[in-house]
Backbone bond lengths (Angstrom), bond angles and torsions (degrees), N, CA, C in turn:
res aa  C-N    CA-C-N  psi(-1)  N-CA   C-N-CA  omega(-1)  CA-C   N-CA-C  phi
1 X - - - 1.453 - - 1.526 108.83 -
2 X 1.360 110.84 124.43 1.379 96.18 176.43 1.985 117.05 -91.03
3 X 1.477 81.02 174.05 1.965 88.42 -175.89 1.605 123.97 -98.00
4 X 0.940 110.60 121.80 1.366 120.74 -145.97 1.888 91.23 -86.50
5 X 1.314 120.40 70.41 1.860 143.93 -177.86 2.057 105.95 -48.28
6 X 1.293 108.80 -15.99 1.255 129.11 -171.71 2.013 97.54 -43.07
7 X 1.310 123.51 -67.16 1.022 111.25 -151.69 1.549 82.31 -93.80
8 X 1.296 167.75 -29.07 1.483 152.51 169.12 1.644 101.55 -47.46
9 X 1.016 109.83 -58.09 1.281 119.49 -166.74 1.790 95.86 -60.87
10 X 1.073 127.24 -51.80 1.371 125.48 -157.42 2.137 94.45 -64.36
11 X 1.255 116.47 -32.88 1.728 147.86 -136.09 2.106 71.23 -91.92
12 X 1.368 104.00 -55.66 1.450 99.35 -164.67 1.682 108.95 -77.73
13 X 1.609 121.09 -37.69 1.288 118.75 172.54 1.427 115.06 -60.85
14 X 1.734 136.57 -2.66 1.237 131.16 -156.60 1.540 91.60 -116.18
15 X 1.780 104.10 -19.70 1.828 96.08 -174.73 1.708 103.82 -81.68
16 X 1.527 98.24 -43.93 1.737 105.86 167.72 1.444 123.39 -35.87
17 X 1.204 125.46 -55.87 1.339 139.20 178.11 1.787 97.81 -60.17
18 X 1.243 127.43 -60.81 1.103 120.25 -177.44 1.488 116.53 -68.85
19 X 1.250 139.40 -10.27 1.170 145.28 165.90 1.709 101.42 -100.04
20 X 0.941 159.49 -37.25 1.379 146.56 -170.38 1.602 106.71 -117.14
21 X 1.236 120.95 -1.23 1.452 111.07 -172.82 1.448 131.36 109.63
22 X 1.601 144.23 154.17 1.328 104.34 170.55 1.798 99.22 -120.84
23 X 1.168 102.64 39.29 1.465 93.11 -176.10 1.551 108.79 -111.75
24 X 1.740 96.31 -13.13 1.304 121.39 161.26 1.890 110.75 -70.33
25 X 0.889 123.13 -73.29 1.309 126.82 160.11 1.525 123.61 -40.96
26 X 1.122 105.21 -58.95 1.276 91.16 -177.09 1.964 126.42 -38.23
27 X 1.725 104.01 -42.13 1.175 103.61 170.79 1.742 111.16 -75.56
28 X 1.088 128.78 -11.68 1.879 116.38 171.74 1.837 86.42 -121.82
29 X 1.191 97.96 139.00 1.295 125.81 179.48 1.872 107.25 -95.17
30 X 1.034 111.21 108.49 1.450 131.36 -175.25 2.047 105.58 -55.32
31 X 1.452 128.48 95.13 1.348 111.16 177.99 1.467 101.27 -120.29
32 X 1.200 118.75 -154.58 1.576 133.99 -168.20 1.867 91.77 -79.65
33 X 1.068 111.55 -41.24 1.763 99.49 178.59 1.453 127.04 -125.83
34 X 1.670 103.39 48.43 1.319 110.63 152.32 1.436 128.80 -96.33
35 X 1.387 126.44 134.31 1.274 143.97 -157.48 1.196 94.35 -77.84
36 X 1.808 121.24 141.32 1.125 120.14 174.59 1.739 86.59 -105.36
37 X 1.052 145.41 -21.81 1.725 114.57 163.64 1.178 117.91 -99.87
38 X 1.604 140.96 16.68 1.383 138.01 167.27 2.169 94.98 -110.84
39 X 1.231 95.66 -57.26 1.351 112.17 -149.60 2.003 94.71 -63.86
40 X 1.751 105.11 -57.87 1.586 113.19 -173.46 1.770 101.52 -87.72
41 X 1.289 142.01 -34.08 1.135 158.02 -113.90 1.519 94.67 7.00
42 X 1.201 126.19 98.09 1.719 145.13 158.56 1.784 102.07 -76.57
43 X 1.505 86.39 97.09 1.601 90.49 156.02 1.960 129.49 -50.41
44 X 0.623 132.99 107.98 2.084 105.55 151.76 0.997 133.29 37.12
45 X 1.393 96.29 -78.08 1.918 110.74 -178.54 1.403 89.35 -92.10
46 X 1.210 166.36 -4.12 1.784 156.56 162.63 2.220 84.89 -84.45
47 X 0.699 145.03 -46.95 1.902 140.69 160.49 1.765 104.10 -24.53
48 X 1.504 81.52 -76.84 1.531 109.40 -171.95 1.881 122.07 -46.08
49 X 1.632 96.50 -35.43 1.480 116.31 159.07 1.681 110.36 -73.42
50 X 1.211 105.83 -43.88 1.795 92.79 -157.64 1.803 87.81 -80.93
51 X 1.480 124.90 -30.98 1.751 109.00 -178.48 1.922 103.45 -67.67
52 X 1.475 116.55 -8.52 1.435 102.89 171.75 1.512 115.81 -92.08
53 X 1.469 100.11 -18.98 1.665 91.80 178.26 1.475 97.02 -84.62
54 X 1.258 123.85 -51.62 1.588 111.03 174.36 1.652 108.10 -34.88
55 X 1.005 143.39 -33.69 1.661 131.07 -129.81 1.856 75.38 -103.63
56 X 1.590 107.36 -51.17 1.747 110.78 -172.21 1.752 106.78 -51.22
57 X 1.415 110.07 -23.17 1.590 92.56 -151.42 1.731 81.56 -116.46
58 X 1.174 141.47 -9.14 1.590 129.89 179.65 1.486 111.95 -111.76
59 X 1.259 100.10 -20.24 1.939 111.12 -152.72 1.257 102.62 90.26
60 X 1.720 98.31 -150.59 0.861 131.45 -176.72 1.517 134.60 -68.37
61 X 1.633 94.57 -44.79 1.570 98.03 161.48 1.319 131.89 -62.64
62 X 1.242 130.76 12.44 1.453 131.03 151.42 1.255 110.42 -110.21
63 X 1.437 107.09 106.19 1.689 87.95 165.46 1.647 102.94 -136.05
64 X 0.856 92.73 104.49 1.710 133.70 162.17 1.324 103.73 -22.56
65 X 1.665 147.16 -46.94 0.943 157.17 156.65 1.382 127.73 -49.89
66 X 1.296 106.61 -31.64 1.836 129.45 -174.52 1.493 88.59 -88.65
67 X 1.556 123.03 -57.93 1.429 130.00 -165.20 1.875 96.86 -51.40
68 X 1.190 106.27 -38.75 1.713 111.62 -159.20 1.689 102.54 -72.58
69 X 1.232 106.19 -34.65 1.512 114.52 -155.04 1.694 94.75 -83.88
70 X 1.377 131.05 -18.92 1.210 132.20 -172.47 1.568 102.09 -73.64
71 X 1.522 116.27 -39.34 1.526 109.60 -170.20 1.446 97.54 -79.70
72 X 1.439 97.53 -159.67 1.973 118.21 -167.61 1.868 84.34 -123.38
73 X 1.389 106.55 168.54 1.184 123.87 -179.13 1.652 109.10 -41.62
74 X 1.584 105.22 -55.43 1.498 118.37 -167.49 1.366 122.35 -57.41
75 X 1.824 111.83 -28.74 1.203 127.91 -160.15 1.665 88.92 -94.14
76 X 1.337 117.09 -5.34 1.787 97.77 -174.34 1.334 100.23 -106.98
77 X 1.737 120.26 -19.06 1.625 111.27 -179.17 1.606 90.69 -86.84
78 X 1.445 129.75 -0.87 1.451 102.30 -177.16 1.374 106.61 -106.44
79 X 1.881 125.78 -14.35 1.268 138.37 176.08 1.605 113.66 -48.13
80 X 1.355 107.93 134.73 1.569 132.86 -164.28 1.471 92.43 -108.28
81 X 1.328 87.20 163.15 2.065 114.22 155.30 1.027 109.59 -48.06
82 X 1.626 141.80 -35.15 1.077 127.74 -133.76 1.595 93.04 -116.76
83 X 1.552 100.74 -41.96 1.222 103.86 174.98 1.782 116.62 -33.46
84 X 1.429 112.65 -47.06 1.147 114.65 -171.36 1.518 124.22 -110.63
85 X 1.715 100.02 16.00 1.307 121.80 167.39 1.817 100.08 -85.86
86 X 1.205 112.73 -41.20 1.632 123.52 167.25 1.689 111.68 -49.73
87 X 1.495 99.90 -74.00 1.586 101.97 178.43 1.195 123.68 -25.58
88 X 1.715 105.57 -41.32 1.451 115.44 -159.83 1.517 114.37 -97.19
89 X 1.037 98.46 -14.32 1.624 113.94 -173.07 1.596 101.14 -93.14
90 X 1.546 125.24 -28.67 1.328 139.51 166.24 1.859 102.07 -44.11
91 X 1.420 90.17 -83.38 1.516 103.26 -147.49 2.146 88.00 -75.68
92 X 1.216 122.51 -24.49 1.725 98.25 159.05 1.202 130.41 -55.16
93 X 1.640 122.85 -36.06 1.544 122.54 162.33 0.655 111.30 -95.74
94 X 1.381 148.93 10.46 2.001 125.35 145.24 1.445 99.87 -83.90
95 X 1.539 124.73 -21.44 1.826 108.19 164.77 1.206 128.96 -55.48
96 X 1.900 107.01 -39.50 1.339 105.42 -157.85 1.500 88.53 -92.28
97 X 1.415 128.50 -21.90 1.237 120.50 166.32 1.490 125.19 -55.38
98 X 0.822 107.01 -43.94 1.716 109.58 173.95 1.336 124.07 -70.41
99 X 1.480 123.08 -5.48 1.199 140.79 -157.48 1.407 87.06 -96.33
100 X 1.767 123.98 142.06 1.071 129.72 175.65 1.247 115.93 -88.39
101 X 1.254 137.25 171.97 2.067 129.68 -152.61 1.855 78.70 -100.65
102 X 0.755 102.85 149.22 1.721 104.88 163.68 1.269 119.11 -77.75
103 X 1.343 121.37 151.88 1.353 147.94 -166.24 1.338 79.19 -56.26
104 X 1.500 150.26 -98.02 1.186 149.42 -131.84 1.361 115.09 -66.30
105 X 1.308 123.61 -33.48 1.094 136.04 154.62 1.071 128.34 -35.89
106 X 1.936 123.33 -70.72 0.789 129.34 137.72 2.192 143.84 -1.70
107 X 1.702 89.98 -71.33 1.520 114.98 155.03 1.333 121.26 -43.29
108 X 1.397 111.10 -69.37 1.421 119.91 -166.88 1.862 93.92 -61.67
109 X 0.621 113.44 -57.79 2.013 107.27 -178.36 1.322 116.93 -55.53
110 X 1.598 116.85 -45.80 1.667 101.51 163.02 1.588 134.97 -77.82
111 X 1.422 92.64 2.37 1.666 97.40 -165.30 1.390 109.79 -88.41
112 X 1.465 116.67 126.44 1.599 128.70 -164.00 2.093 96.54 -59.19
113 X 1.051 90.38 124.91 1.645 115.64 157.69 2.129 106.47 -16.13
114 X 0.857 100.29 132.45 2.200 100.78 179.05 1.400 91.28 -68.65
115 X 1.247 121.00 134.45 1.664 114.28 143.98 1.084 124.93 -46.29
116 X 1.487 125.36 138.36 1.417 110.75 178.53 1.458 111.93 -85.60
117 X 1.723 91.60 152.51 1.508 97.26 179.23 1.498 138.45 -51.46
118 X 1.524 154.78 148.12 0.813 112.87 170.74 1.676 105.34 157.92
């Protein structure tokens, strides 16, 4: 089944624009395989911004910094949008997967139907 990257991806083109501009963007259109050092040229400190807007809008489990430090030099000037539209889209459904259904949740589905009044 594939993963429908539409709203991560949209979540990451809205932090870009707010960290680089949109007049910059507006002329390159942000997709699953644009380069943030060929395609955006993302400085350092524009990284350092987008792992804080990531950190505000996921927590903790994204950290953008951990993700960076895993590759080699080559893999970060050749790393895409998508690349980290994946990452992120990874570790959100193994969260919400791991997350247990709530008690009420739970309840409300086994709990026999009210008699009706009457």
């Amino acid at each position: 089944m594939a993963t429908d990257h539409g709203p991560v991806l949209a979540e990451i083109t809205g932090m870009l624009v707010e960290i680089v501009g949109d007049t910059f963007l507006i002329a390159e259109e942000v997709t699953m395989a644009t380069t943030f050092n060929e395609d955006l040229a993302l400085e350092s400190i524009e990284f350092v911004a987008l792992a804080e807007l990531l950190h505000q809008r996921y927590g903790a489990e994204v950290d953008l910094m951990g993700f960076l430090a895993e590759k080699d030099m080559e893999e970060i000037l050749a790393m895409s949008v998508g690349d980290l539209v994946e990452h992120i889209s990874r570790l959100t459904h193994a969260s919400l997967a791991s997350r247990p259904v709530p008690a009420t949740a739970t309840a409300s589905a086994s709990a026999p139907a009210p008699a009706p009044a009457g």
